[in-house]
Biopython code that builds the backbone (N, CA, C, O; Angstrom):
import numpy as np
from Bio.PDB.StructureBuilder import StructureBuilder

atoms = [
    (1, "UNK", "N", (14.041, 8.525, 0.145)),
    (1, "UNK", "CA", (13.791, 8.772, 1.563)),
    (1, "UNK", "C", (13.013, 7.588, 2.144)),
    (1, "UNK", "O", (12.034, 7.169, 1.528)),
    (2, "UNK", "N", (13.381, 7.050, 3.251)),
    (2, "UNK", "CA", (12.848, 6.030, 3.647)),
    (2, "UNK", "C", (11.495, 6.288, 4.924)),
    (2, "UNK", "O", (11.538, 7.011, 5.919)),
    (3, "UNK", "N", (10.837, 5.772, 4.639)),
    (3, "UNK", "CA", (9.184, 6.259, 5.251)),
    (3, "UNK", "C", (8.967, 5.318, 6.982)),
    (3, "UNK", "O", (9.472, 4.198, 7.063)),
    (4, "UNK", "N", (8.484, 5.692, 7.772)),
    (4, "UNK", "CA", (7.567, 4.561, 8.698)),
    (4, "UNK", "C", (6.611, 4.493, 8.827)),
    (4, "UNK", "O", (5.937, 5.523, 8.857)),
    (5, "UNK", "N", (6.109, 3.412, 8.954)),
    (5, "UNK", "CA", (4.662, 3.238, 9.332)),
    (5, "UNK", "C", (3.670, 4.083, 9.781)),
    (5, "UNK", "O", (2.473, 4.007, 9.503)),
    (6, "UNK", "N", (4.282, 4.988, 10.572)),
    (6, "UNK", "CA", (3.205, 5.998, 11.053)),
    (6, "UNK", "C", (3.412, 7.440, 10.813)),
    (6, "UNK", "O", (3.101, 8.425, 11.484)),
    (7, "UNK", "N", (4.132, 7.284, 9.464)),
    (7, "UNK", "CA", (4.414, 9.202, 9.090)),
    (7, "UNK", "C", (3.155, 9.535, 8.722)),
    (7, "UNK", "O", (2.401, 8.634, 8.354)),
    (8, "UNK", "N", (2.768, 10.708, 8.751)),
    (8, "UNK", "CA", (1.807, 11.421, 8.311)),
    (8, "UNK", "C", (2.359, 12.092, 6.516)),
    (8, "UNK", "O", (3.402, 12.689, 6.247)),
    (9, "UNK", "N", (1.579, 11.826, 5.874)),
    (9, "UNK", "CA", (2.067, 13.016, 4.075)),
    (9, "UNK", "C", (2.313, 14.227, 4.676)),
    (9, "UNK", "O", (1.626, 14.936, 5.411)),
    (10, "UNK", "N", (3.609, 14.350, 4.149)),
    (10, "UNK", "CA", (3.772, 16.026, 4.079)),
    (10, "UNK", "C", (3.401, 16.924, 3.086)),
    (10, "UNK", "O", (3.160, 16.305, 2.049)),
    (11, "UNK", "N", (3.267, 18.017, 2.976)),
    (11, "UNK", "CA", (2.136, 18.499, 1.492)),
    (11, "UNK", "C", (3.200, 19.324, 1.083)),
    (11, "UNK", "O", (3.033, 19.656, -0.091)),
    (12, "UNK", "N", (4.384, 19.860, 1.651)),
    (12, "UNK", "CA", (5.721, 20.790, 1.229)),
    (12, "UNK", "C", (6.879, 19.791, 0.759)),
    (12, "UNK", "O", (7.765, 20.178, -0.002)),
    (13, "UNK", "N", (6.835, 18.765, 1.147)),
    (13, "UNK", "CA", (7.861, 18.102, 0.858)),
    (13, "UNK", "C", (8.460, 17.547, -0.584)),
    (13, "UNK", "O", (7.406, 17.170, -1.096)),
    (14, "UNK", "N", (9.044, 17.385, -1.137)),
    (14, "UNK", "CA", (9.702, 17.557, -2.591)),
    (14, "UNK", "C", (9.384, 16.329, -2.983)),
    (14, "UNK", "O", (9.569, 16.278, -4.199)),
    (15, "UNK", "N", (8.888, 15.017, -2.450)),
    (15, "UNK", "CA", (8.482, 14.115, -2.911)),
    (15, "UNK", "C", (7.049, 14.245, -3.312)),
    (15, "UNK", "O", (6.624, 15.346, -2.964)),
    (16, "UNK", "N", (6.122, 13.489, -3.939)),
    (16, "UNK", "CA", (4.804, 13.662, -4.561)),
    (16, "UNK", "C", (4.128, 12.901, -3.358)),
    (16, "UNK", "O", (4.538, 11.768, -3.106)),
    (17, "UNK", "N", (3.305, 13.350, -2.739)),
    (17, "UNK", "CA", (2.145, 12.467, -1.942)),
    (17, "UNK", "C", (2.169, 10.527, -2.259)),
    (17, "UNK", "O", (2.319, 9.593, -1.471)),
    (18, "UNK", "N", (1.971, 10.559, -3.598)),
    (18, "UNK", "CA", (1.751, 9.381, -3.804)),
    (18, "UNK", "C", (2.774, 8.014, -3.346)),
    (18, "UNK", "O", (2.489, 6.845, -3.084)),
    (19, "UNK", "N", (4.088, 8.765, -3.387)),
    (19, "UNK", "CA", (5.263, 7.863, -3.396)),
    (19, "UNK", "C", (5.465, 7.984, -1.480)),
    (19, "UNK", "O", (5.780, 7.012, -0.793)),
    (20, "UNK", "N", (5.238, 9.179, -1.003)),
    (20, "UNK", "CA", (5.048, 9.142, 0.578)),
    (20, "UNK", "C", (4.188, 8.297, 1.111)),
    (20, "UNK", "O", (4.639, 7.752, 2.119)),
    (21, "UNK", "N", (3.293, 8.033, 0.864)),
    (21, "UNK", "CA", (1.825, 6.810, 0.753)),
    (21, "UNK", "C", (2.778, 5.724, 0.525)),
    (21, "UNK", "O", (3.229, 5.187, 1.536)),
    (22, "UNK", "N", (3.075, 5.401, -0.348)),
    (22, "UNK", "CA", (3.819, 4.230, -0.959)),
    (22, "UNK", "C", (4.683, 3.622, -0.034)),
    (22, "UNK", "O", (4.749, 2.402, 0.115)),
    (23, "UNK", "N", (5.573, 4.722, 0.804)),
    (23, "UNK", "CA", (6.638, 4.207, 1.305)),
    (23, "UNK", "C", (6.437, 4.264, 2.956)),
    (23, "UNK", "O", (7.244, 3.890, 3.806)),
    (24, "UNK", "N", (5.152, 4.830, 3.150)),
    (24, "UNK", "CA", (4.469, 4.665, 4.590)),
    (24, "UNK", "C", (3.351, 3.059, 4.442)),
    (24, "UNK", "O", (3.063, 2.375, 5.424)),
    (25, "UNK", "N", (3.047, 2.858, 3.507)),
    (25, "UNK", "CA", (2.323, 1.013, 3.167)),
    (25, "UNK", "C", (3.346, 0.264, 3.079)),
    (25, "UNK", "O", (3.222, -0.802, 3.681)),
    (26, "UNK", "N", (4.384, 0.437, 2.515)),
    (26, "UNK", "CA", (5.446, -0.256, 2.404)),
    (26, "UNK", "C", (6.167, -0.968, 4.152)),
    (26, "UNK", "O", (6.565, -2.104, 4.408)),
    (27, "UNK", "N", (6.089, 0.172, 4.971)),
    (27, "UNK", "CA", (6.486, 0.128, 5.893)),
    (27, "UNK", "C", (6.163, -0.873, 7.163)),
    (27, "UNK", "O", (6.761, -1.474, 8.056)),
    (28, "UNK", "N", (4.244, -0.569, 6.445)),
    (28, "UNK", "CA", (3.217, -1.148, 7.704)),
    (28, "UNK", "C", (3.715, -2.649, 6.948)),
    (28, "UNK", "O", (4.105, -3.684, 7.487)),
    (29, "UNK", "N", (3.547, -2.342, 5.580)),
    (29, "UNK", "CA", (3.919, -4.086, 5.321)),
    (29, "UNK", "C", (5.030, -4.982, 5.819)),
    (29, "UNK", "O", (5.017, -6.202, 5.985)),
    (30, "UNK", "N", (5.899, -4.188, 6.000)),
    (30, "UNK", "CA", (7.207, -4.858, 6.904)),
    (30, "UNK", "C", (7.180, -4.692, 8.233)),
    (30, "UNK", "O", (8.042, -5.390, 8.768)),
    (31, "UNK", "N", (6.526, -4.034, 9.013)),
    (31, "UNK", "CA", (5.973, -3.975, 10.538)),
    (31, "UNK", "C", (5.062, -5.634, 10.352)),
    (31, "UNK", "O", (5.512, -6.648, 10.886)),
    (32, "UNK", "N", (4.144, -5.641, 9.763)),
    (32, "UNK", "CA", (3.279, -6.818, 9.840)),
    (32, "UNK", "C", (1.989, -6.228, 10.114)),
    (32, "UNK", "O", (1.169, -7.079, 10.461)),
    (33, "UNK", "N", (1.556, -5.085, 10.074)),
    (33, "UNK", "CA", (0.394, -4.293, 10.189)),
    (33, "UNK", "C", (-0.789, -5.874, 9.576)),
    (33, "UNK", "O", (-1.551, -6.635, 10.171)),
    (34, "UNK", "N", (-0.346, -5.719, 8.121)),
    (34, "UNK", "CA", (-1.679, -6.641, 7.047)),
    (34, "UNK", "C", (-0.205, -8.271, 6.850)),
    (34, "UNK", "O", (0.981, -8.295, 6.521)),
    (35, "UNK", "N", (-1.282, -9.396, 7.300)),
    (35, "UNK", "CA", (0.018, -10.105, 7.363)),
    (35, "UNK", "C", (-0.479, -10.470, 5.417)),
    (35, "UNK", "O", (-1.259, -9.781, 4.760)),
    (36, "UNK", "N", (0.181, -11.573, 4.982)),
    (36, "UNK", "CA", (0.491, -12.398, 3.857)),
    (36, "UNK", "C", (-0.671, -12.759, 3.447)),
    (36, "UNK", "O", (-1.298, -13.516, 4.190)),
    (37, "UNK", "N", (-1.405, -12.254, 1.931)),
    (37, "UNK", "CA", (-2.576, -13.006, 1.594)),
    (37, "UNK", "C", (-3.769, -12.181, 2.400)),
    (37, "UNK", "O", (-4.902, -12.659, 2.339)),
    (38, "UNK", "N", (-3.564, -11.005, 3.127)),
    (38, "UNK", "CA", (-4.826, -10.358, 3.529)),
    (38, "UNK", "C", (-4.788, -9.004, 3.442)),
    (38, "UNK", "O", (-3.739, -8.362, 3.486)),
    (39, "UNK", "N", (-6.094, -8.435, 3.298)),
    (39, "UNK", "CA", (-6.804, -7.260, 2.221)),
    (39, "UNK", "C", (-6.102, -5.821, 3.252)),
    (39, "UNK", "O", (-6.665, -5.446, 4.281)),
    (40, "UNK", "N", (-5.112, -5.328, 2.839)),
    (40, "UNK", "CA", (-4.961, -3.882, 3.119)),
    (40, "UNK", "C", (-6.059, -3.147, 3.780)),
    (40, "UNK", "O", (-6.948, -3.769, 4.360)),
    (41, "UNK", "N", (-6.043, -1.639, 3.715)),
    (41, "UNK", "CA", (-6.586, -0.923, 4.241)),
    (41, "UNK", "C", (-7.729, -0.590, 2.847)),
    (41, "UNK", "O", (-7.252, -0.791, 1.730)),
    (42, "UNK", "N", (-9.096, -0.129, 2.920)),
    (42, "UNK", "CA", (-9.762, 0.074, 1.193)),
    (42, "UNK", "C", (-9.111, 1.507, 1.059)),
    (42, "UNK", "O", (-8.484, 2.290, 1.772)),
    (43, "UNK", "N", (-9.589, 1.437, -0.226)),
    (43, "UNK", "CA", (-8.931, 2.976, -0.843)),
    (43, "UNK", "C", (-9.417, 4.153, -0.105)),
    (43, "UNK", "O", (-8.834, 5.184, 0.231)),
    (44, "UNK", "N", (-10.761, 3.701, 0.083)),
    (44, "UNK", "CA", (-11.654, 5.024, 0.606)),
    (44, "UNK", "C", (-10.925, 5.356, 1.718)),
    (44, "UNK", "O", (-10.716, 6.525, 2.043)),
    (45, "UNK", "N", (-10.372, 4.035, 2.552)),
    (45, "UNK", "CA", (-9.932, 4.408, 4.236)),
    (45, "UNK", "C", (-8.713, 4.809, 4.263)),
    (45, "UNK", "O", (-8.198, 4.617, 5.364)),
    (46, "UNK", "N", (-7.969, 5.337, 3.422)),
    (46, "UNK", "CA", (-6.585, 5.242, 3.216)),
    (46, "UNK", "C", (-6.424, 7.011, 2.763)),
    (46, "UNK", "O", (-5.727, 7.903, 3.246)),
    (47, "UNK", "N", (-7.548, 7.000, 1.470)),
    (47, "UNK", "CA", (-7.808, 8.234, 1.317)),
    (47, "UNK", "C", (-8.365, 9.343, 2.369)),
    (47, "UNK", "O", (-8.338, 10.558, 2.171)),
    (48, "UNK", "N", (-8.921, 8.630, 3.632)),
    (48, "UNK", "CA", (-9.729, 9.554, 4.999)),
    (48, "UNK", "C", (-8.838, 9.968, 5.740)),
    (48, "UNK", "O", (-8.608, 11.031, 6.317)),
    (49, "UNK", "N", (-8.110, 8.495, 5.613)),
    (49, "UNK", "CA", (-6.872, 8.655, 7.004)),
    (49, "UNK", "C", (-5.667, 9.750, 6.323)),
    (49, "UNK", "O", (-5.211, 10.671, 7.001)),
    (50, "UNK", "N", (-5.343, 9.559, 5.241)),
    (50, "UNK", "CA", (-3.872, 10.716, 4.699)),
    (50, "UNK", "C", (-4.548, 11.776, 3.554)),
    (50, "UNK", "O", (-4.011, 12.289, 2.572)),
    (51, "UNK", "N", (-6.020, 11.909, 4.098)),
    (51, "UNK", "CA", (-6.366, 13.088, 3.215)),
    (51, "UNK", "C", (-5.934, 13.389, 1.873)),
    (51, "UNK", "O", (-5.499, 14.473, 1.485)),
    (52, "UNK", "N", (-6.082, 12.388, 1.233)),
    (52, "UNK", "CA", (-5.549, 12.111, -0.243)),
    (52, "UNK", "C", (-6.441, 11.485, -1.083)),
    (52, "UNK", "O", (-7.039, 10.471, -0.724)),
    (53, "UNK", "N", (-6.600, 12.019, -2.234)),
    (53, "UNK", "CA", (-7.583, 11.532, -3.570)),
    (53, "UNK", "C", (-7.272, 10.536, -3.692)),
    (53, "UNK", "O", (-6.160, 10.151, -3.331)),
    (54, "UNK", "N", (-8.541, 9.450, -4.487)),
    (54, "UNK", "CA", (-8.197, 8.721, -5.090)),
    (54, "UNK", "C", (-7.865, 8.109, -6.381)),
    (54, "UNK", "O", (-7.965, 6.939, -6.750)),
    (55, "UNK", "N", (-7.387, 9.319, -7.076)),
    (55, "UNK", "CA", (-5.832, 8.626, -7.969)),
    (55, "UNK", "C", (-4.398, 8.533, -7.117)),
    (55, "UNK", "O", (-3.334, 7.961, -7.357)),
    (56, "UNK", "N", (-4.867, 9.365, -6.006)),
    (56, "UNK", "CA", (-3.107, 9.575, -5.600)),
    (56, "UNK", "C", (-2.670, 8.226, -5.093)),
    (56, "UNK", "O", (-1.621, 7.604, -5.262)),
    (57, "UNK", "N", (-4.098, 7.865, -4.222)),
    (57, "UNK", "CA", (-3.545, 6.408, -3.437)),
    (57, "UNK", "C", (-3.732, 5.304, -4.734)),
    (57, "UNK", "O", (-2.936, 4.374, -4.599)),
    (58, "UNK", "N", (-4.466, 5.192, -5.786)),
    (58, "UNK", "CA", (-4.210, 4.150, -7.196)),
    (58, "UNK", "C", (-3.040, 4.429, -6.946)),
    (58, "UNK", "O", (-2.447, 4.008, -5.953)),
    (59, "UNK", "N", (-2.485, 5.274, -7.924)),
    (59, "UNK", "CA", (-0.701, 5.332, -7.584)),
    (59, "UNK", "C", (-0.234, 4.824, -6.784)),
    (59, "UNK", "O", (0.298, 3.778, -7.156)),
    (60, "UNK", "N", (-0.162, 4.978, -6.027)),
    (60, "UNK", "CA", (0.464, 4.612, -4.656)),
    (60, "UNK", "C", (0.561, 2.965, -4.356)),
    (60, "UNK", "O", (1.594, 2.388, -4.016)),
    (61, "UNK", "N", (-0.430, 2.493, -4.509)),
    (61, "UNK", "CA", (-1.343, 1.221, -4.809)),
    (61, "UNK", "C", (-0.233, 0.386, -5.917)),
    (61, "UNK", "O", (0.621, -0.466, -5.674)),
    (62, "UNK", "N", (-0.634, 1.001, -7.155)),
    (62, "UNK", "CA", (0.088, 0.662, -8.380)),
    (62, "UNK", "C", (1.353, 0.298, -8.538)),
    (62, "UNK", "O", (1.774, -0.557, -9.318)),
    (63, "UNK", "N", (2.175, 1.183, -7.529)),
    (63, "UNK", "CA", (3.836, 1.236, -7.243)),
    (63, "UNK", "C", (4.493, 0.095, -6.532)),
    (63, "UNK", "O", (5.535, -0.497, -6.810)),
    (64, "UNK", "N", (3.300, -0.146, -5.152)),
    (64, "UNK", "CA", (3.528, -1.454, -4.618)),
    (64, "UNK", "C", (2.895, -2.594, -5.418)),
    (64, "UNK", "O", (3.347, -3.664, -5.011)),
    (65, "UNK", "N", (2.080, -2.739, -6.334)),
    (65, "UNK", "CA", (2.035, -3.738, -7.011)),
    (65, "UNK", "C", (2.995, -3.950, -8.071)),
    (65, "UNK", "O", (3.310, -5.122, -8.277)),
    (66, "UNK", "N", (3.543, -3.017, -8.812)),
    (66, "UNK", "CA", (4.612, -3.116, -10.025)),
    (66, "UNK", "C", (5.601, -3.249, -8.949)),
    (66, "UNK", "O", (6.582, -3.767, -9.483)),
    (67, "UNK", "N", (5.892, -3.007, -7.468)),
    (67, "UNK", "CA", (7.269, -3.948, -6.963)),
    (67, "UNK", "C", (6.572, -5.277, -6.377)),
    (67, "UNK", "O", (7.537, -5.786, -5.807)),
    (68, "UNK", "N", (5.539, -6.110, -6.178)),
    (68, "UNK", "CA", (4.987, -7.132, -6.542)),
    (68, "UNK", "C", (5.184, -7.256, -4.680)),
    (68, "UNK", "O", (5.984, -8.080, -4.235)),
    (69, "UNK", "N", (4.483, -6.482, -3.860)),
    (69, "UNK", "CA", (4.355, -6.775, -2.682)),
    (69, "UNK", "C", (2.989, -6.690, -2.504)),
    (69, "UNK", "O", (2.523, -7.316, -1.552)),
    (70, "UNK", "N", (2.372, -6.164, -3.086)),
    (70, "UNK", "CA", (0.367, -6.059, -3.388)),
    (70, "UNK", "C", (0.071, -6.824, -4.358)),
    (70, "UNK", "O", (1.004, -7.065, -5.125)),
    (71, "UNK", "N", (-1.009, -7.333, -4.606)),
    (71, "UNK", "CA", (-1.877, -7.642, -5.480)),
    (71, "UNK", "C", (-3.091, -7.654, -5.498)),
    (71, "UNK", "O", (-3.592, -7.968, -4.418)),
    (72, "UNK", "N", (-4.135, -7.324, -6.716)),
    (72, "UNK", "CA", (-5.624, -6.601, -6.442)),
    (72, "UNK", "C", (-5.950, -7.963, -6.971)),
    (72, "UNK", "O", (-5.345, -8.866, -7.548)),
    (73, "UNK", "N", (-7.250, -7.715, -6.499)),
    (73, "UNK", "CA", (-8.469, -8.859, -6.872)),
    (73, "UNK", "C", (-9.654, -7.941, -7.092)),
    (73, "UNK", "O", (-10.191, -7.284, -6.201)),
    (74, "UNK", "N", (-10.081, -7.965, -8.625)),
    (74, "UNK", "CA", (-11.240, -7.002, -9.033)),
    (74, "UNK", "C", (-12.477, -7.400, -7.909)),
    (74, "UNK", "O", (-12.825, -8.459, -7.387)),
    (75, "UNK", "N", (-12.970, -5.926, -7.814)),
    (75, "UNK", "CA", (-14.368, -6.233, -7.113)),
    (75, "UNK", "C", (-14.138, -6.795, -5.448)),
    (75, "UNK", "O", (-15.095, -6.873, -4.678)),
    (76, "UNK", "N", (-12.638, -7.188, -5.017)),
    (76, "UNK", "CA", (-12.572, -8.111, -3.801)),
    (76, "UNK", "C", (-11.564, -6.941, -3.057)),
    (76, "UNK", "O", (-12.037, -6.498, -2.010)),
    (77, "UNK", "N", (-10.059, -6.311, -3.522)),
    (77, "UNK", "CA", (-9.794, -5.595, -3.051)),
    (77, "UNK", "C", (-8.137, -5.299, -2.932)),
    (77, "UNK", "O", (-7.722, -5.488, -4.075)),
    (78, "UNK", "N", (-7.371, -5.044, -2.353)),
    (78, "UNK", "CA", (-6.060, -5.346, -2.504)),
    (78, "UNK", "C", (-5.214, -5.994, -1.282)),
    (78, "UNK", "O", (-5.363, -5.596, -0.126)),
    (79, "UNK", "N", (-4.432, -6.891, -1.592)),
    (79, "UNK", "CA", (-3.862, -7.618, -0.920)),
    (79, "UNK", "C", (-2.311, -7.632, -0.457)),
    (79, "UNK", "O", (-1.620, -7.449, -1.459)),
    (80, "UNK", "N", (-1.574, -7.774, 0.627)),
    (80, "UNK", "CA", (-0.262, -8.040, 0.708)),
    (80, "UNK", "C", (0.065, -9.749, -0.125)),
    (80, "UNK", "O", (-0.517, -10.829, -0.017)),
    (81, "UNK", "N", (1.095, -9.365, -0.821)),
    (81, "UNK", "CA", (1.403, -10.765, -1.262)),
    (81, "UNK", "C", (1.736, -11.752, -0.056)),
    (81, "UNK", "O", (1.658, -11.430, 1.129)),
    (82, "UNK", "N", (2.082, -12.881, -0.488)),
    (82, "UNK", "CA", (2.898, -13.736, 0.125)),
    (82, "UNK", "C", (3.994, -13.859, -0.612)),
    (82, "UNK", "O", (4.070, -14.359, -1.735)),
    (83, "UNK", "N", (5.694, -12.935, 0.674)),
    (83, "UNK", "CA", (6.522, -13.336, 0.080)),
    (83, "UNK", "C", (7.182, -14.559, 0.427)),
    (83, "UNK", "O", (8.349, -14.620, 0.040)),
    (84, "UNK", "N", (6.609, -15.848, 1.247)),
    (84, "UNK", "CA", (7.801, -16.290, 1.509)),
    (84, "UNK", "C", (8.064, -17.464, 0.044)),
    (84, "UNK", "O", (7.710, -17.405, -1.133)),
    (85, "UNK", "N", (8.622, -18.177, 0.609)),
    (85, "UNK", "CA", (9.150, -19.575, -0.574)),
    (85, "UNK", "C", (7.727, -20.431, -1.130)),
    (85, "UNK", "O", (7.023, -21.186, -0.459)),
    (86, "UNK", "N", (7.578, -20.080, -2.450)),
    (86, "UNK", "CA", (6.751, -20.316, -2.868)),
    (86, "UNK", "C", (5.179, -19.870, -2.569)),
    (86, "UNK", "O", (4.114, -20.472, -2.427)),
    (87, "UNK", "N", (5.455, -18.998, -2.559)),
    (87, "UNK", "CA", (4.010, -17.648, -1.874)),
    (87, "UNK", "C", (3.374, -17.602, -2.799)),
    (87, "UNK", "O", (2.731, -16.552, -2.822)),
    (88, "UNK", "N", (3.084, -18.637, -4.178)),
    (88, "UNK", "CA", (1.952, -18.427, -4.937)),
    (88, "UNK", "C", (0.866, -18.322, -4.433)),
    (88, "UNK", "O", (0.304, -19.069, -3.632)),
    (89, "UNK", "N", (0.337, -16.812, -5.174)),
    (89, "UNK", "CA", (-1.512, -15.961, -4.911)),
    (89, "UNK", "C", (-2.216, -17.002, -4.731)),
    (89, "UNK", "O", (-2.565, -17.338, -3.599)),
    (90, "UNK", "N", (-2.593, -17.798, -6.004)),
    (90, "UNK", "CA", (-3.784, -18.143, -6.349)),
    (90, "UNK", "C", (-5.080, -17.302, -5.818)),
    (90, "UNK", "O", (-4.901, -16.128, -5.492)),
    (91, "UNK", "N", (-6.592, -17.973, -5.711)),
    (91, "UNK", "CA", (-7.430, -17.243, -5.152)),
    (91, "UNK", "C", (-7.056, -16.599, -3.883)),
    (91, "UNK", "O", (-6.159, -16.971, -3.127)),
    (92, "UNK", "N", (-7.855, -15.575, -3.730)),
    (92, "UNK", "CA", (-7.891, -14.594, -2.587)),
    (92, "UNK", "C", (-8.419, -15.126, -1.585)),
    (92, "UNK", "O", (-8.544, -14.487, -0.540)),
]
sb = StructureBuilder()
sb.init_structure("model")
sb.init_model(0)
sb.init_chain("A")
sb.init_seg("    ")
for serial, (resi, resn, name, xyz) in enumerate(atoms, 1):
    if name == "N":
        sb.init_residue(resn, " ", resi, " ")
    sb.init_atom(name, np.array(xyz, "f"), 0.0, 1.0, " ", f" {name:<3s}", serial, name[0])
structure = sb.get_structure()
């Protein structure tokens, strides 16, 4: 099911919270919400705004990093990659 930017989690819906999260960040990331190389929303604010724990949003988190559109920086926070041509991370 494909998500937008501004769905709200549904709590009946047959998908798991976490992957609804997933595919509503996913979304803002292709809107341009957080551009390339800058820090998302924190967990805590993510967890306030969609009333969701935080393992659900790790997950959530986790999913867009194993498809390599996030990346964390311990202690600093999580990031939209840079996808374009040659979008190596390096430091944050």
């Amino acid at each position: 099911m494909d998500y937008g930017p501004d769905d709200e989690i549904e709590r009946d819906a047959p998908e798991p919270p976490f992957h609804q999260l997933a595919g509503i960040l996913r979304a803002r990331i292709a809107r341009g919400d957080w551009k390339p190389r800058r820090p998302i929303s924190s967990e805590t604010r993510l967890c306030e705004e969609f009333k969701l724990s935080r393992p659900t949003v790790r997950r959530a988190i986790a999913a867009l990093v194993s498809e390599d559109l996030l990346f964390v920086v311990p202690q600093r926070g999580t990031y939209v990659r840079d996808r374009s041509a040659g979008g190596d991370q390096g430091d944050a």
